[in-house]
N, CA, C and O atoms as a CHARMM CRD file, in Angstrom:
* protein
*
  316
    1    1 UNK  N    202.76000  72.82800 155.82200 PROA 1      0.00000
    2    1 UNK  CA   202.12300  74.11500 155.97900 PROA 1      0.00000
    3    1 UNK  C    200.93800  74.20700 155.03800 PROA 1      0.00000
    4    1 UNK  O    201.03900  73.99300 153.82900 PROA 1      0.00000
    5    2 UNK  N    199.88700  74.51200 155.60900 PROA 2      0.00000
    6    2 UNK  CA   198.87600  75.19100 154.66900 PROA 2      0.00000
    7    2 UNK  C    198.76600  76.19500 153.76500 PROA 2      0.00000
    8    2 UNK  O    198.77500  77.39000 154.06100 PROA 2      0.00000
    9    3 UNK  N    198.65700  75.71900 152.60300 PROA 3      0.00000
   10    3 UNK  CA   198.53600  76.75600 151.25500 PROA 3      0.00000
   11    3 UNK  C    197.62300  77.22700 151.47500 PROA 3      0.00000
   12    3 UNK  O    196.92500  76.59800 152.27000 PROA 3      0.00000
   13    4 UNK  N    196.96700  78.74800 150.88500 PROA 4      0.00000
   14    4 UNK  CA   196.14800  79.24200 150.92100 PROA 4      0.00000
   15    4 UNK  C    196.01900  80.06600 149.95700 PROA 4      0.00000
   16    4 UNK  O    197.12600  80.37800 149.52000 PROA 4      0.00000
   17    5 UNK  N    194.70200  80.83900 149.12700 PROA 5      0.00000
   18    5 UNK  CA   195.00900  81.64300 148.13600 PROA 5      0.00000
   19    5 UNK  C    195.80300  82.76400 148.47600 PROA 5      0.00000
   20    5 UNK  O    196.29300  83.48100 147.60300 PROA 5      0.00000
   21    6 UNK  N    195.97500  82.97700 149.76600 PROA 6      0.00000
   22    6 UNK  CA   195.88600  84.23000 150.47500 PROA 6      0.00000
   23    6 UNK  C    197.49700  84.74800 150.85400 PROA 6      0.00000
   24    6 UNK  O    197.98200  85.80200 151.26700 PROA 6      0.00000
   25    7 UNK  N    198.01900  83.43700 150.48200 PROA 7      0.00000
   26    7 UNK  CA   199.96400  83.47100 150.79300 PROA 7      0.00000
   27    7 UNK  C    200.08300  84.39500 149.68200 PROA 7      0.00000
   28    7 UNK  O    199.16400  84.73200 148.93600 PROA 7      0.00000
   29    8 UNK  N    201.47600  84.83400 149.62400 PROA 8      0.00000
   30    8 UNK  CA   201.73000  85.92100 148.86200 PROA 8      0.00000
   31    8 UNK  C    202.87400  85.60900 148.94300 PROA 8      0.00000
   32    8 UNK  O    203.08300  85.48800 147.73600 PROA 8      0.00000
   33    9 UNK  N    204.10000  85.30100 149.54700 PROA 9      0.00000
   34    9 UNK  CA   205.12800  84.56600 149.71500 PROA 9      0.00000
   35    9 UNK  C    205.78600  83.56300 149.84200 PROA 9      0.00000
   36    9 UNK  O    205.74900  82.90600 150.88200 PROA 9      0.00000
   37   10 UNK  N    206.53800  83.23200 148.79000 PROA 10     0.00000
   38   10 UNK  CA   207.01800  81.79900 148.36800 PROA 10     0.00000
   39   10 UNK  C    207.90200  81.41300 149.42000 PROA 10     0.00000
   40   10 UNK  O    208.31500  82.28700 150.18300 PROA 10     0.00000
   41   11 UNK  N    208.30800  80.02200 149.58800 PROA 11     0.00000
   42   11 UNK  CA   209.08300  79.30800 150.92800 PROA 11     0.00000
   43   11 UNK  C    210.39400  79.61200 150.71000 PROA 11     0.00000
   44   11 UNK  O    210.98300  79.82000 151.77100 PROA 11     0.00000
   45   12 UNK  N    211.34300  79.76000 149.35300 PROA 12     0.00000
   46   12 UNK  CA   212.84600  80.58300 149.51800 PROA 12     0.00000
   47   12 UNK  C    212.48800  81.64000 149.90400 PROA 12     0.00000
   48   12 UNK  O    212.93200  81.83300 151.03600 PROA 12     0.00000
   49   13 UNK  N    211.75900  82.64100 149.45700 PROA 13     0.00000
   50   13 UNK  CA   211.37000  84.06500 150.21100 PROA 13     0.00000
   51   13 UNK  C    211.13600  83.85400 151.75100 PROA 13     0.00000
   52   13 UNK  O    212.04000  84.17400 152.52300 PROA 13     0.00000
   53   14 UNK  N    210.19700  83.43600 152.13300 PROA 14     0.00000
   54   14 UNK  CA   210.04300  83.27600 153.84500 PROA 14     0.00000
   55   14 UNK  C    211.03900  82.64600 154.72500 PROA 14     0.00000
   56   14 UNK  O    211.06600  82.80700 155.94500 PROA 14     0.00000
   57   15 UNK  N    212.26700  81.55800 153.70500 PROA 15     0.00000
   58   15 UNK  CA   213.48100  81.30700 154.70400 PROA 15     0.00000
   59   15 UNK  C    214.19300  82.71700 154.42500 PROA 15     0.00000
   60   15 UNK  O    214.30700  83.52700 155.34600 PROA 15     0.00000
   61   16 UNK  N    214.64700  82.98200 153.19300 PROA 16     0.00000
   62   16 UNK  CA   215.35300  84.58300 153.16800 PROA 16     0.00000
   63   16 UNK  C    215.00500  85.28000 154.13600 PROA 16     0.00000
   64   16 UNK  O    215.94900  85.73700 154.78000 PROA 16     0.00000
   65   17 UNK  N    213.56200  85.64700 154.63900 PROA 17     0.00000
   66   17 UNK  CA   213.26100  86.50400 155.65500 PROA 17     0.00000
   67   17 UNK  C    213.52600  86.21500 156.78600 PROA 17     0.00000
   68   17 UNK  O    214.06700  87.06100 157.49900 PROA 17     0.00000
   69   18 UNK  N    213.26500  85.11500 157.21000 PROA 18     0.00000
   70   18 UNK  CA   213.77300  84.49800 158.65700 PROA 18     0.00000
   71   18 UNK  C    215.23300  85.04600 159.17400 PROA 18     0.00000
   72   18 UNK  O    215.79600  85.92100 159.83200 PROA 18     0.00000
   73   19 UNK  N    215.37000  84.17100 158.58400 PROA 19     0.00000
   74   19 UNK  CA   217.28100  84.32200 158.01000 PROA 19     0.00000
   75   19 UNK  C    217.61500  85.83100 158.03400 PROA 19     0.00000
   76   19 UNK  O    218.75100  86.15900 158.37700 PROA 19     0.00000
   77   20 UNK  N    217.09100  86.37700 157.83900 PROA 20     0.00000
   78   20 UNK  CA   217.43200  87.83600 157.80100 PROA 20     0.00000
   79   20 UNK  C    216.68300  88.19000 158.94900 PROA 20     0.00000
   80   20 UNK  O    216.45100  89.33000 158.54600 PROA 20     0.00000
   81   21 UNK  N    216.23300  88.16100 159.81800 PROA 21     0.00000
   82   21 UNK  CA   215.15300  88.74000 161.03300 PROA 21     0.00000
   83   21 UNK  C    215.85600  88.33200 162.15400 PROA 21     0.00000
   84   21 UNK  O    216.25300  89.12600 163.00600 PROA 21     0.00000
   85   22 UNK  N    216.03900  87.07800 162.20100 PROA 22     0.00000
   86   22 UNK  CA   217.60600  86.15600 163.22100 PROA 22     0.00000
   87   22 UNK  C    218.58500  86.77700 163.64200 PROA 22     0.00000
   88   22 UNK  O    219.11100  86.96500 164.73900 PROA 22     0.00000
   89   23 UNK  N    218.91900  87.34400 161.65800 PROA 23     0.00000
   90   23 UNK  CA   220.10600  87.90500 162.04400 PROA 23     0.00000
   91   23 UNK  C    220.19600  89.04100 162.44000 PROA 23     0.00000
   92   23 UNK  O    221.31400  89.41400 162.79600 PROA 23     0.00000
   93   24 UNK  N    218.99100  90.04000 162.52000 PROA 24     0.00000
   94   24 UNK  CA   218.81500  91.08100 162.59900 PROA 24     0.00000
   95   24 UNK  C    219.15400  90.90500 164.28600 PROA 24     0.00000
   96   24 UNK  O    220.16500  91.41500 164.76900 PROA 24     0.00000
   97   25 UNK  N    218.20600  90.14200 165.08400 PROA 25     0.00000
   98   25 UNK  CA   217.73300  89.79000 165.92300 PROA 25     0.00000
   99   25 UNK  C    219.43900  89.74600 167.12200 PROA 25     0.00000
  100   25 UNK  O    219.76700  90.28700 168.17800 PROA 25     0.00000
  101   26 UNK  N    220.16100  88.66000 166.02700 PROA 26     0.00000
  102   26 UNK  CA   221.33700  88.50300 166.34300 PROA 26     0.00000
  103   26 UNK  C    222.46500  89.63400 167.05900 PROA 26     0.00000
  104   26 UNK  O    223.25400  89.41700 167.97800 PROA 26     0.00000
  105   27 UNK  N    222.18700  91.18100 166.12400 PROA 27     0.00000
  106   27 UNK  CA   222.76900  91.63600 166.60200 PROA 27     0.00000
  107   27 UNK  C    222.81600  92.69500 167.70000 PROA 27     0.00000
  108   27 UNK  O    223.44000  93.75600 167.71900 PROA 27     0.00000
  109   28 UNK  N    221.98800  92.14000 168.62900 PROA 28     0.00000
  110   28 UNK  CA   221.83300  93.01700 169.76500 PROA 28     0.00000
  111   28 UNK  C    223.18800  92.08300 170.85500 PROA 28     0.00000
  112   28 UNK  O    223.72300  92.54300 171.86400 PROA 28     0.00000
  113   29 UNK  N    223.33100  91.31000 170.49800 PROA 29     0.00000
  114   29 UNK  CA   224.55800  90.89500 171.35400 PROA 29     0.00000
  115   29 UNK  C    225.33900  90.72800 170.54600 PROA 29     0.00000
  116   29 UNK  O    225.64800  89.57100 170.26300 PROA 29     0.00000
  117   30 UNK  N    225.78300  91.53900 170.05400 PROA 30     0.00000
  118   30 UNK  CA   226.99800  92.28400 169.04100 PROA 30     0.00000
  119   30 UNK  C    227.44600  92.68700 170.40300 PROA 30     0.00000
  120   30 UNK  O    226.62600  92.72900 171.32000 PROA 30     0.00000
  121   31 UNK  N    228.88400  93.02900 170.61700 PROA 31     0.00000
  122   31 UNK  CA   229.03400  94.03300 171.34100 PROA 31     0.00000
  123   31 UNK  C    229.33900  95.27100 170.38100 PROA 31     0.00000
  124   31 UNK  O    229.53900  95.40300 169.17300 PROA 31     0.00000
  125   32 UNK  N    229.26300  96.39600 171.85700 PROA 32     0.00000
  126   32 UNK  CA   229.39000  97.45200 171.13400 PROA 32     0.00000
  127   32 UNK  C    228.37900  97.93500 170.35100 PROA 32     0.00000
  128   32 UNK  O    228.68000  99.06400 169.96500 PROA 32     0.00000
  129   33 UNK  N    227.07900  97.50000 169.85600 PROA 33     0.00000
  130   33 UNK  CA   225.64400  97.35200 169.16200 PROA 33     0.00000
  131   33 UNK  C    225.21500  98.18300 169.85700 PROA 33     0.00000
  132   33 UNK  O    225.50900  98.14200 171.05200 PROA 33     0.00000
  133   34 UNK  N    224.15000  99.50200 169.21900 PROA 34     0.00000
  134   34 UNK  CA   224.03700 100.46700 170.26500 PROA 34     0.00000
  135   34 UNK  C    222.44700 100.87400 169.58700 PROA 34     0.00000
  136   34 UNK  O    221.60100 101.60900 170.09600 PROA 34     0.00000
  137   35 UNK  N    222.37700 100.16600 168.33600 PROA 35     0.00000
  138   35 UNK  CA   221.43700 100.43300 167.21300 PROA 35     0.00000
  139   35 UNK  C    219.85600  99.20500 167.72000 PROA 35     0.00000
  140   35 UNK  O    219.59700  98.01700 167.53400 PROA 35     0.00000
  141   36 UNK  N    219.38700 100.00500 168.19000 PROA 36     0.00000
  142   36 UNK  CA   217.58000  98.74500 168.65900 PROA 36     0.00000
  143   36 UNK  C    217.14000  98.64400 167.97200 PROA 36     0.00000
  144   36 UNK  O    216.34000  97.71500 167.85400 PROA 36     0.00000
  145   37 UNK  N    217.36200  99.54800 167.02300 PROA 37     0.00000
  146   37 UNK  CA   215.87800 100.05300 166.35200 PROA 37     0.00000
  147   37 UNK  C    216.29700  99.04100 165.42500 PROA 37     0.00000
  148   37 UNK  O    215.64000  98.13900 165.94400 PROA 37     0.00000
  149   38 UNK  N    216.89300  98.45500 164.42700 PROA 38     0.00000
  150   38 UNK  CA   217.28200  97.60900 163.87300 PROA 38     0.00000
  151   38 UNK  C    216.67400  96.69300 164.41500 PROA 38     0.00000
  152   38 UNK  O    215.61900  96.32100 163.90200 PROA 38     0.00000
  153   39 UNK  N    217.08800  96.16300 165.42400 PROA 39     0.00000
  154   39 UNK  CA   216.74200  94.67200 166.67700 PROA 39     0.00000
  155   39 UNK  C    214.57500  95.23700 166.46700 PROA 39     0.00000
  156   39 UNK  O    213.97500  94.20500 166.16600 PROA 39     0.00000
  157   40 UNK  N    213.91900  96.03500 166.53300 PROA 40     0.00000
  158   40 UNK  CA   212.75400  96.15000 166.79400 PROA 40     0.00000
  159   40 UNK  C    212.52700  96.01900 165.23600 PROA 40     0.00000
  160   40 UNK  O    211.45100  95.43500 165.10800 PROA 40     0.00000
  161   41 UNK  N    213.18600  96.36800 163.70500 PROA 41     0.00000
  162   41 UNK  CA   212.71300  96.46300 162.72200 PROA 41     0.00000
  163   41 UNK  C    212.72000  94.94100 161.89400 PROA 41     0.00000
  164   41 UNK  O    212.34700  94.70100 160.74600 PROA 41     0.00000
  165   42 UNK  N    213.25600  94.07600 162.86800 PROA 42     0.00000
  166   42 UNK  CA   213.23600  92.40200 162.52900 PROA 42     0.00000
  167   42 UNK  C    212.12700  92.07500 162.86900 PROA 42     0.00000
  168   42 UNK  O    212.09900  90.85000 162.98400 PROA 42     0.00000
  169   43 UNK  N    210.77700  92.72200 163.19100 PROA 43     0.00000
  170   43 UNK  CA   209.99400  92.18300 163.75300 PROA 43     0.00000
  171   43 UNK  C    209.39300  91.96600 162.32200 PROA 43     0.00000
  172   43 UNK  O    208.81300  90.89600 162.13700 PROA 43     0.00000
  173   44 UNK  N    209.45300  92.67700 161.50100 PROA 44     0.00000
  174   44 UNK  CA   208.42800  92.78100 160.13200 PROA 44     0.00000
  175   44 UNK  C    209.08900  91.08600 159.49600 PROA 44     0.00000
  176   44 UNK  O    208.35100  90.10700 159.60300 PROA 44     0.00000
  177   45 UNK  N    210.43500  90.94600 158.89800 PROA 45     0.00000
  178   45 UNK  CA   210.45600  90.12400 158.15000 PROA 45     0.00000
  179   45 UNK  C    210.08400  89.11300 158.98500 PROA 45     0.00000
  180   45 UNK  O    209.44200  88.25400 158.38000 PROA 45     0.00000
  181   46 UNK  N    210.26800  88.84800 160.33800 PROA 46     0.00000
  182   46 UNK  CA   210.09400  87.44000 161.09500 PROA 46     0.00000
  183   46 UNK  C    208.74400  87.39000 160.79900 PROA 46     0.00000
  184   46 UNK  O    208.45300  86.31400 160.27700 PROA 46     0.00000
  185   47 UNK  N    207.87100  88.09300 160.92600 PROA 47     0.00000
  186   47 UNK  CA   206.32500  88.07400 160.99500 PROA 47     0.00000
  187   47 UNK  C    205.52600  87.64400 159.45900 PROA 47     0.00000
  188   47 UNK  O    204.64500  86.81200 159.24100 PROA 47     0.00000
  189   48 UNK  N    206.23200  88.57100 158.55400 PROA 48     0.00000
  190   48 UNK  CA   205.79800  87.79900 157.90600 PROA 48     0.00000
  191   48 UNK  C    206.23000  86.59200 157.26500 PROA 48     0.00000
  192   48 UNK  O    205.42900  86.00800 156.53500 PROA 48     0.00000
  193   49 UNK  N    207.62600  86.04200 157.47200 PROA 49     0.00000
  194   49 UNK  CA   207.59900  84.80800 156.93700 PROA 49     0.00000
  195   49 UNK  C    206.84200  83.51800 157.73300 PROA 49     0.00000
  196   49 UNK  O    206.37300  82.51300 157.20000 PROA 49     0.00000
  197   50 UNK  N    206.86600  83.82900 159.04800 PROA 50     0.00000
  198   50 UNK  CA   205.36800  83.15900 159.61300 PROA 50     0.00000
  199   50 UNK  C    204.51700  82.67900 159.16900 PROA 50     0.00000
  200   50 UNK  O    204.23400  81.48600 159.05300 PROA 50     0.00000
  201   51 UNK  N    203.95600  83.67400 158.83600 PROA 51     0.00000
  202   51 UNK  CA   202.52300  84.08600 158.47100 PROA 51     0.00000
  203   51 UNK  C    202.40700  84.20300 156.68800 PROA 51     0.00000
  204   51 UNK  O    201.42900  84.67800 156.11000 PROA 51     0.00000
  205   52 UNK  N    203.25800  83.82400 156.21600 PROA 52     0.00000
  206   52 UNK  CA   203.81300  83.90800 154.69700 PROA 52     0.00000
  207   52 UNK  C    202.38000  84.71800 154.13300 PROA 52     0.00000
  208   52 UNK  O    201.37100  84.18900 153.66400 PROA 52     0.00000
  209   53 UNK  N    202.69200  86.35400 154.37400 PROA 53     0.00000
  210   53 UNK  CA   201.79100  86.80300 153.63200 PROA 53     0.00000
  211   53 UNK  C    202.50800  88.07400 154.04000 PROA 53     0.00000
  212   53 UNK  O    202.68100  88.26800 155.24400 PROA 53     0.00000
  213   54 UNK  N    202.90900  88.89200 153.22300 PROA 54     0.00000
  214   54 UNK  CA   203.28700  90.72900 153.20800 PROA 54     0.00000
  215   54 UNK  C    202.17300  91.37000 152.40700 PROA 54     0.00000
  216   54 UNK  O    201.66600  91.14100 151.30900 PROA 54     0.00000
  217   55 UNK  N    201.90700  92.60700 153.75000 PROA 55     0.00000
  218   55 UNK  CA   201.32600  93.72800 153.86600 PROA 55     0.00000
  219   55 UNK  C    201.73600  94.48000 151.99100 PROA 55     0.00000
  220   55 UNK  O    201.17800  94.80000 150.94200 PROA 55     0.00000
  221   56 UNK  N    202.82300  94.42300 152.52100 PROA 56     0.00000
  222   56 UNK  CA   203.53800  95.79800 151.09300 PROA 56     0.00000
  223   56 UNK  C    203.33200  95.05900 149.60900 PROA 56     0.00000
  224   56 UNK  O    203.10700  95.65100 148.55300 PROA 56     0.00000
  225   57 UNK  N    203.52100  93.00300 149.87100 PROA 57     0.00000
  226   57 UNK  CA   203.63500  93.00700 148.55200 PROA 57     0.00000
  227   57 UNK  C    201.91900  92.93500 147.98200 PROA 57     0.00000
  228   57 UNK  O    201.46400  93.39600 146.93600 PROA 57     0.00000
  229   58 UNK  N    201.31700  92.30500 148.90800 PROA 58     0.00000
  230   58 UNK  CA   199.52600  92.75400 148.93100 PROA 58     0.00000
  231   58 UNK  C    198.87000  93.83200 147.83300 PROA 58     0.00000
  232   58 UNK  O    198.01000  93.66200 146.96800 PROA 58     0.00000
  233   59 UNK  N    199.79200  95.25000 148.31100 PROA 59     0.00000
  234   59 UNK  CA   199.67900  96.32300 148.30900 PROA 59     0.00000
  235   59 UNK  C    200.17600  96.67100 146.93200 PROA 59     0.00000
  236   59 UNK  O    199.53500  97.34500 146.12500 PROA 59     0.00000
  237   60 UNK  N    201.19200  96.23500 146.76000 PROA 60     0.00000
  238   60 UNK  CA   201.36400  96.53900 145.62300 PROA 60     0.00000
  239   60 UNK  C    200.76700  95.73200 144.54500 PROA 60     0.00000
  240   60 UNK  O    200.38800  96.26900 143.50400 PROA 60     0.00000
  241   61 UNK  N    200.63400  94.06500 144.81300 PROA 61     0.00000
  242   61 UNK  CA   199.48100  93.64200 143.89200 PROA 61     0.00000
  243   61 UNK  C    198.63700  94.29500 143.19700 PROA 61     0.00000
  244   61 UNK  O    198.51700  94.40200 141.97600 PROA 61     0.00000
  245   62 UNK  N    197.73400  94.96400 144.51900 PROA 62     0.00000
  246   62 UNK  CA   196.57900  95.71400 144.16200 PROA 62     0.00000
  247   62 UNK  C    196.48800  97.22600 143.22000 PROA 62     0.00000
  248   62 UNK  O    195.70000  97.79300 142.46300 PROA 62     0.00000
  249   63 UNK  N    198.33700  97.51300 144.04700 PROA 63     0.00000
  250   63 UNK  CA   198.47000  98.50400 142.83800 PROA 63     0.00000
  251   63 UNK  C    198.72900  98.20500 141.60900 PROA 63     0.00000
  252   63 UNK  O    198.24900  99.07300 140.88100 PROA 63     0.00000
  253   64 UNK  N    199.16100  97.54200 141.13300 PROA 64     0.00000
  254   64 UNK  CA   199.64400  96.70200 139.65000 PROA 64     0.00000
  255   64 UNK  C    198.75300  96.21900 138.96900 PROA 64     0.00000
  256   64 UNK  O    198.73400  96.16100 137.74000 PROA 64     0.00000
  257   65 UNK  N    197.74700  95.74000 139.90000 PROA 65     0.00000
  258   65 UNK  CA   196.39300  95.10400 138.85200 PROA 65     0.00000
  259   65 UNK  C    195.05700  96.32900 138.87100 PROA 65     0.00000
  260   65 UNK  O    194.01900  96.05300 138.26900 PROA 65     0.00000
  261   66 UNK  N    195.14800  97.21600 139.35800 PROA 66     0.00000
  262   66 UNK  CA   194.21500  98.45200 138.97800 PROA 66     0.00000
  263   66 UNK  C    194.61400  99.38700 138.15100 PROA 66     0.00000
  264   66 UNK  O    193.84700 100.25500 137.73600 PROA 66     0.00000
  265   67 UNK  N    196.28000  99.28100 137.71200 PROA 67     0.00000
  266   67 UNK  CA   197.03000  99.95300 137.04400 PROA 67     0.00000
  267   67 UNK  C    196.47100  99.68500 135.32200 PROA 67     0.00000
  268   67 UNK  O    196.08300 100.48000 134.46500 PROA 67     0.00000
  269   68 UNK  N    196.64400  98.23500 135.32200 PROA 68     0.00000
  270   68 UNK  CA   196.06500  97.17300 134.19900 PROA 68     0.00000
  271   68 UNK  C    195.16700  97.16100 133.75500 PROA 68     0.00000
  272   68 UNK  O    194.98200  96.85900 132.57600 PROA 68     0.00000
  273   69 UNK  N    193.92800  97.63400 134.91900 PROA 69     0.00000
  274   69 UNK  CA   192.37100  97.21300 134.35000 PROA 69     0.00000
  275   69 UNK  C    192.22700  98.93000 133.86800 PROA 69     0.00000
  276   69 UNK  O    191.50800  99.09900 132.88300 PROA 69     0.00000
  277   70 UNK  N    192.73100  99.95100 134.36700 PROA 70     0.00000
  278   70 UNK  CA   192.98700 101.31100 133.67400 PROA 70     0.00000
  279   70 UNK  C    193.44800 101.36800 132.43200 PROA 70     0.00000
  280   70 UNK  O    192.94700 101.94300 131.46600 PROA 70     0.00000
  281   71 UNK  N    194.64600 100.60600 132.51400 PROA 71     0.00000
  282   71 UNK  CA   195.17800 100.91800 130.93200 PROA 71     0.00000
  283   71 UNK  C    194.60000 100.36200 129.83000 PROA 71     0.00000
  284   71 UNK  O    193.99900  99.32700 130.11700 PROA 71     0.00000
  285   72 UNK  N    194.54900 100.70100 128.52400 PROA 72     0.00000
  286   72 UNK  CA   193.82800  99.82700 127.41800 PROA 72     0.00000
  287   72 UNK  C    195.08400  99.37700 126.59700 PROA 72     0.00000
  288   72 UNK  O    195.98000 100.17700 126.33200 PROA 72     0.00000
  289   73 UNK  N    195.10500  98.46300 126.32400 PROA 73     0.00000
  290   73 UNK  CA   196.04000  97.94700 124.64100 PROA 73     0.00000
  291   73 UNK  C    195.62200  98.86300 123.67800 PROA 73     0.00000
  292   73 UNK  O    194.56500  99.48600 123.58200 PROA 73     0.00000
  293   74 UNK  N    196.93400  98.83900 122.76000 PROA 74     0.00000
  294   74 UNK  CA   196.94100  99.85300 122.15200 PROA 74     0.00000
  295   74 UNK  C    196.73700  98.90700 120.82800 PROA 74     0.00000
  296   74 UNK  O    197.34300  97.90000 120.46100 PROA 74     0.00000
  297   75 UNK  N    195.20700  99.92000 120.03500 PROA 75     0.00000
  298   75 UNK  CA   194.57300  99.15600 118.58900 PROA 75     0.00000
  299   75 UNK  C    195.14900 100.06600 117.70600 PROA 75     0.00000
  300   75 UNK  O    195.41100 101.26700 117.77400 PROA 75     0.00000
  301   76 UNK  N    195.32600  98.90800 116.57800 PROA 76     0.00000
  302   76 UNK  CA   196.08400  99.45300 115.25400 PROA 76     0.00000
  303   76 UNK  C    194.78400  99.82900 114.58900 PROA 76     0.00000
  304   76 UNK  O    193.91200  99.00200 114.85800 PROA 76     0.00000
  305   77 UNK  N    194.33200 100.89500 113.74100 PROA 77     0.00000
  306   77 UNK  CA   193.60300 100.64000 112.78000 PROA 77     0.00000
  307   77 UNK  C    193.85900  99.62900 111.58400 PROA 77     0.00000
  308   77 UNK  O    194.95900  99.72600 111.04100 PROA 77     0.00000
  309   78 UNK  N    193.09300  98.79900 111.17100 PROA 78     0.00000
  310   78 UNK  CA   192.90300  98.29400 109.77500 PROA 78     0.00000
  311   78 UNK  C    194.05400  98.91000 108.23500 PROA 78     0.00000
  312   78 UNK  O    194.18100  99.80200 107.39500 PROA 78     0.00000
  313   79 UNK  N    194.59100  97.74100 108.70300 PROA 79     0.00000
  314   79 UNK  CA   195.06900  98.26800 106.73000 PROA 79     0.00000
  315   79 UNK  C    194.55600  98.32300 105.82600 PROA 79     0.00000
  316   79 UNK  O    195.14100  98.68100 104.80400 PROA 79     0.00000
């Protein structure tokens, strides 16, 4: 697979997601399974472990490092 600066998600993370989207996926032939919306909300982790790049964690990057360039270290005066 091609690295890119642009991945945001590591390869245990993107099998975790799979793995979890499958199984999501899985349980529409549950019987008795009456819940879709579940079965339609596997679309996110499958997609992005694909595509090994999340929207949210992106997002929060960007929130975390504007958080940083706001804050200042805190100066002692001189003894």
């Amino acid at each position: 697979m091609l690295k890119t600066p642009y991945d945001n998600v590591q390869p245990i993370d993107r099998l975790a997601r799979f793995i979890l989207g499958a199984a999501m996926i899985a349980l529409i032939f549950t019987p008795g399974f009456n819940s879709y919306w579940i079965t339609l909300a596997s679309v996110y982790p499958i997609m992005t472990a694909i595509m090994a790049w999340d929207p949210l964690y992106a997002l929060l990057g960007q929130l975390q490092s504007s958080a940083a360039r706001k804050s200042k270290p805190l100066t002692h005066a001189p003894a």
